[in-house]
C-alpha positions as CSV (number, residue, x, y, z in Angstrom):
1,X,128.0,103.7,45.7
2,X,127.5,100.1,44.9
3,X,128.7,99.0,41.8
4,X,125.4,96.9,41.1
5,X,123.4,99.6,41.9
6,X,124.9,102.4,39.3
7,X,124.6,99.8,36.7
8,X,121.0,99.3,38.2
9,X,120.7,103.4,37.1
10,X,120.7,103.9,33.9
11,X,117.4,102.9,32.2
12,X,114.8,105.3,30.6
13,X,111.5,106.6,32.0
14,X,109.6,104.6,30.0
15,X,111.4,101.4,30.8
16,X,110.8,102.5,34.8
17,X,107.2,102.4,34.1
18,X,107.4,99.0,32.0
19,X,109.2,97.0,34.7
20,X,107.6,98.8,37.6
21,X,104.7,96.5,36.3
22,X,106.3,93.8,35.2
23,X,108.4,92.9,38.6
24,X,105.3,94.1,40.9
25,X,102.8,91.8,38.9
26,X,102.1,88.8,41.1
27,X,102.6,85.1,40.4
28,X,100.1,83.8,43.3
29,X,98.9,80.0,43.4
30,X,95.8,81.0,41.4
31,X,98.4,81.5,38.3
32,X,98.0,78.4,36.3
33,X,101.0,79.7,34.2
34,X,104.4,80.8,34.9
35,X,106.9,81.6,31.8
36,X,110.0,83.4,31.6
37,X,110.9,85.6,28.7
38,X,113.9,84.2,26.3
39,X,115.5,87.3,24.5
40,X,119.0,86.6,22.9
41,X,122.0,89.6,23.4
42,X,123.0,91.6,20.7
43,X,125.4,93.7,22.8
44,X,128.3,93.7,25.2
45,X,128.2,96.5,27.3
46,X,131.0,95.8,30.2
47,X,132.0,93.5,32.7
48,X,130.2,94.0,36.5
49,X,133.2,93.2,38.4
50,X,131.9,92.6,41.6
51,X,131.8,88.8,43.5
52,X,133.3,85.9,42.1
53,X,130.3,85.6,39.4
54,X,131.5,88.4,37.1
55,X,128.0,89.1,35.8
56,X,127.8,91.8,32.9
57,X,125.9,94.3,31.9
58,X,124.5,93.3,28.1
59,X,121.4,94.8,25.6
60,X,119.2,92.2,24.0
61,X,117.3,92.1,21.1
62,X,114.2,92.9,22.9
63,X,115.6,96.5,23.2
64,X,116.3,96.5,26.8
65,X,119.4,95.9,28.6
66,X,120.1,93.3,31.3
67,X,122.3,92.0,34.0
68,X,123.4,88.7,33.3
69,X,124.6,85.9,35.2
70,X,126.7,83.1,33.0
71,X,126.4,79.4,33.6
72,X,130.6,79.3,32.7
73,X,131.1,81.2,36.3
74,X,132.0,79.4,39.9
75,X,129.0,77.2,40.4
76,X,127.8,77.0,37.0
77,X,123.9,76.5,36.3
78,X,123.5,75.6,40.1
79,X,124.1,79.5,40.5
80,X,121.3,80.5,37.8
81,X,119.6,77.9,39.1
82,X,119.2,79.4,42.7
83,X,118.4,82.9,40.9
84,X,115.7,81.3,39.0
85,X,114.2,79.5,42.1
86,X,115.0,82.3,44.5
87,X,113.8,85.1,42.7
88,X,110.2,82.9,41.4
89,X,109.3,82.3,44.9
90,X,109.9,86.0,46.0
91,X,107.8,87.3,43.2
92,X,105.3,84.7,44.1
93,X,105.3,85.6,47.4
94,X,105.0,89.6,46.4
95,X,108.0,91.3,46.9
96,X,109.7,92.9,44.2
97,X,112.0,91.4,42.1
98,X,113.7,93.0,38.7
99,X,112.4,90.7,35.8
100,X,114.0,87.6,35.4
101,X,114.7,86.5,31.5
102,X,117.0,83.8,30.1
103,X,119.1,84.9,28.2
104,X,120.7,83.5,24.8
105,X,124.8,83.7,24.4
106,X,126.4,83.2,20.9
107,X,130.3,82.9,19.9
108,X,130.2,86.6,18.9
109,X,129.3,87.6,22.3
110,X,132.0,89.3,24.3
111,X,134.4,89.1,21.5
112,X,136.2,92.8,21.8
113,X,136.4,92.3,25.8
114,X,140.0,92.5,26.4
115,X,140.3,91.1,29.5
116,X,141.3,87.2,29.1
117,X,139.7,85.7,32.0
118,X,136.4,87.2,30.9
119,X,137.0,85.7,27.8
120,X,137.0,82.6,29.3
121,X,134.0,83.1,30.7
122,X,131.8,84.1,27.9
123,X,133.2,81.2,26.2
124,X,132.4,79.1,28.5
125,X,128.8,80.5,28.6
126,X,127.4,80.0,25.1
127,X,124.1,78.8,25.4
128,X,121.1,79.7,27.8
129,X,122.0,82.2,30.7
130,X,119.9,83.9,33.1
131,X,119.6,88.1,33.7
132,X,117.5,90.5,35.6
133,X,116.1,93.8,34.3
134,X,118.4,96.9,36.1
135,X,116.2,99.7,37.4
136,X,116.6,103.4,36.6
137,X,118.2,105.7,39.4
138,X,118.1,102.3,41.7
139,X,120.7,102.6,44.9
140,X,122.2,100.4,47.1
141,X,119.6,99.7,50.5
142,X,121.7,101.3,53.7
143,X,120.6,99.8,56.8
144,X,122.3,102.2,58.9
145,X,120.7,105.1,57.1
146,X,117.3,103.5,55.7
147,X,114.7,102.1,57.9
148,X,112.4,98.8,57.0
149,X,109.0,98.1,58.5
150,X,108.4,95.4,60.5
151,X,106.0,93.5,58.2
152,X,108.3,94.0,55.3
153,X,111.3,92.8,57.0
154,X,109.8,89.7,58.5
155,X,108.5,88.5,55.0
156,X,112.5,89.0,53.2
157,X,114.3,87.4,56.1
158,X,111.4,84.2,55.9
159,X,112.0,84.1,52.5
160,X,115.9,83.6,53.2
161,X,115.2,81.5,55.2
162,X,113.3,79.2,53.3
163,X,115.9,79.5,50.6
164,X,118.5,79.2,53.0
165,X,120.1,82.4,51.3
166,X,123.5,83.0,53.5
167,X,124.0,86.1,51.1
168,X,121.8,89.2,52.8
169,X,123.7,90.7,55.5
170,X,125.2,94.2,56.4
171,X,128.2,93.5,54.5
172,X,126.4,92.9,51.1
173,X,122.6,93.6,51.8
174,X,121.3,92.6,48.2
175,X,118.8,95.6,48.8
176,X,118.6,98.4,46.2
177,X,115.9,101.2,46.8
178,X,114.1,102.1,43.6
179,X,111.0,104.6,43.0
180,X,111.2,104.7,47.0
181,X,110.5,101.4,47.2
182,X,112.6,98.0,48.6
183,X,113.5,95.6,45.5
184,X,115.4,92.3,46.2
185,X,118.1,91.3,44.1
186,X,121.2,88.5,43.9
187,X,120.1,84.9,45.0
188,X,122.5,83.3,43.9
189,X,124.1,81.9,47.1
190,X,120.4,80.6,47.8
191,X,119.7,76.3,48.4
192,X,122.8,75.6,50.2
193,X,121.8,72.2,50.3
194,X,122.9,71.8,46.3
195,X,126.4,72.0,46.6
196,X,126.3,68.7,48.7
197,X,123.7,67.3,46.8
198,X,123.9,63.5,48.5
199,X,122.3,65.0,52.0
200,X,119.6,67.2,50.6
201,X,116.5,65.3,53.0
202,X,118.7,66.9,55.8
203,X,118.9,70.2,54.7
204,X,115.7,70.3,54.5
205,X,114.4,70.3,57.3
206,X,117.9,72.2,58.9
207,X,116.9,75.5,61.1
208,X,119.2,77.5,59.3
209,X,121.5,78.8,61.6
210,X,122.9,81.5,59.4
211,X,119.4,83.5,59.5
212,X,121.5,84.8,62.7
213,X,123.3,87.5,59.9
214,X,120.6,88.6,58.2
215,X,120.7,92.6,57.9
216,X,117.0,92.9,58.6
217,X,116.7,90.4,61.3
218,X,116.4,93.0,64.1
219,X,113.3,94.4,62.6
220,X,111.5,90.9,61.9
221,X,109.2,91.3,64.8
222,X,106.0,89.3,62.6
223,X,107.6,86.3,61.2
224,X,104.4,83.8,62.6
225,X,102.1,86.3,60.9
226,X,104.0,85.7,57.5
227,X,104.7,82.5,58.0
228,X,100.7,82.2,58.0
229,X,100.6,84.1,54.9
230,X,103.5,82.4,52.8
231,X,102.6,79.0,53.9
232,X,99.0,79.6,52.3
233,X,100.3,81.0,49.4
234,X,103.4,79.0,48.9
235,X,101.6,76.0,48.2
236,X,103.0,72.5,47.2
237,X,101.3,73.1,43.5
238,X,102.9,76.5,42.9
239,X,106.5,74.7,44.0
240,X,105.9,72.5,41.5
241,X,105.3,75.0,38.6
242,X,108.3,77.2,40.0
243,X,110.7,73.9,39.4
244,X,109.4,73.1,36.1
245,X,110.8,76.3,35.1
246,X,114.3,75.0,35.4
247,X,115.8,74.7,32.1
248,X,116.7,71.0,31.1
249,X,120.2,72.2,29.9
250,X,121.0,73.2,33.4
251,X,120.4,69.7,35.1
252,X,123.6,67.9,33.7
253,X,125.6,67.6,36.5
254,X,126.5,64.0,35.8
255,X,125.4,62.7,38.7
256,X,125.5,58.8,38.9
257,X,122.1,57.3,37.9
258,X,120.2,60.9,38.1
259,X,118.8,62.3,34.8
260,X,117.6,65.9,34.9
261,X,114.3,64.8,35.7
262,X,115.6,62.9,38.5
263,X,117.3,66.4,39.9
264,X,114.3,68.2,39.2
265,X,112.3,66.1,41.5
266,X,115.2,66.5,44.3
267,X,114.6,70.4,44.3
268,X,110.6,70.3,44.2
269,X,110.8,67.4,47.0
270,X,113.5,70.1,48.7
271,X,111.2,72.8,48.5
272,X,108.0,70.9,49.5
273,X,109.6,69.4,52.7
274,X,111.3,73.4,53.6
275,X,107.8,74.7,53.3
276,X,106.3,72.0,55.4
277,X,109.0,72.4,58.5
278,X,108.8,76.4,57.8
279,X,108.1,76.7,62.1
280,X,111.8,75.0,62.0
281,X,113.5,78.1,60.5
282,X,110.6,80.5,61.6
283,X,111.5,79.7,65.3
284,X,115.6,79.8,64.5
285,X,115.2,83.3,63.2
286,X,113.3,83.9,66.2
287,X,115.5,83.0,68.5
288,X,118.5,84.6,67.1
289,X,116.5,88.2,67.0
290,X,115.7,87.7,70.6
291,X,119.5,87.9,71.1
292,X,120.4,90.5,68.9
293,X,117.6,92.9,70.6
């Protein structure tokens, strides 16, 4: 079984009822408001080794417990950037996300772990992090043995596509299936475009060419239906709330003549142009289902 997905397993009933609520509860464009929750860890439990992000599994003082993703991993706060953005705009857009928090790191945390590249890691994390909510009894989505819906699939693979998420395929689908129902998790790899920052007006509007390897491609049969739907609800005002929930202490890349206000702007502008050229990746993923069926 997938790692992610026993970790995923070991909540209470009562927390299963608490963020089957929370993560369902949508953030539509009539939301004047979106907040994350801060909560700071009081426990190590163990590493995650899985990927090259080494997230952990920690408790926090708000009594739950948490995966969390560190800012002193591969891509730094672009990573929990990506998360933060990626997992807003599918909870916007309805589909089910575990609860996304930031997440506080002192000195003390990590202390005992043994392992010295881990070590490394948390130190390199003090400060503000990001982590999801696990869900009880969660496994890992099988595409071989688990069917989708049409409707369903075509609104996941538009949302990867609009993210430009490489990171959903057969190999690692990102899936888990939880209270029999599909919850998205992981996106991380999302905004591409961010890791070569100087040609992000061209990304943009780029097709997307990867959407070829998404897992639930063949089953995407009603993309122009959700692309009608997402577009409405996806509007430039909610893009603009989702972006103003990126944490100023994650926009120091030094960047020549940028401040973090300045790199804000570039992933609202990003995100504003995707949305308006959406039949650009809409028809790509089109055309590469038309091949794979």
């Amino acid at each position: 079984m997938h790692l992610v997905a026993v970790v995923y397993g070991m909540l209470n009933p009562l927390y299963r009822i608490l963020i089957n609520f929370t993560a369902t509860k949508k953030t539509g464009p009539a939301s004047k408001r979106m907040e994350i929750r801060t909560v700071n860890v009081t426990r190590y439990i163990s590493p995650l080794r899985e990927g090259g992000s080494l997230p952990a599994l920690a408790e926090a003082d708000d009594g739950f417990k948490y995966v969390v993703k560190f800012r002193g991993a591969g891509h730094g706060t672009k990573m929990l950037i990506a998360e933060l953005i990626g997992g807003s705009v599918a909870r916007t857009l309805g589909l089910r996300v575990p609860e996304i928090v930031f997440i506080e790191l002192d000195e003390a945390f990590g202390r005992t772990e043994g392992d010295e590249e881990i070590q490394d890691l948390l130190k390199s994390s003090r400060g503000l992090n990001l982590g999801l909510h696990y869900l009880f009894g969660a496994f890992t989505f099988d595409p071989i043995a688990m069917a989708v819906d049409s409707w369903t699939a075509s609104r996941i693979v538009w949302l990867d596509a609009f993210l430009t998420n490489v990171d959903r395929t057969v190999q690692n689908t990102n899936m888990l299936i939880w209270n029999k129902e599909l919850w998205l998790i992981d996106h991380g790899a999302s905004l591409l475009f961010h890791h070569s920052w100087d040609n992000w007006q061209q990304q943009a509007v780029n097709p997307f060419s990867f959407i070829k390897n998404h897992v639930l491609l063949p089953y995407a049969g009603e993309l122009q239906q959700v692309d009608r739907e997402f577009r409405s609800t996806l509007t430039p005002e909610v893009i603009d709330r989702i972006t103003r929930l990126i944490p100023e202490d994650w926009l120091h890349w030094n960047v020549e003549g940028e401040s973090a206000e300045d790199l804000r702007e570039v992933y609202r502008q990003f995100l504003t142009e995707r949305l308006y050229y959406a039949q650009n990746f809409v028809k790509e993923a089109q055309d590469a289902r038309k091949i794979l069926i």
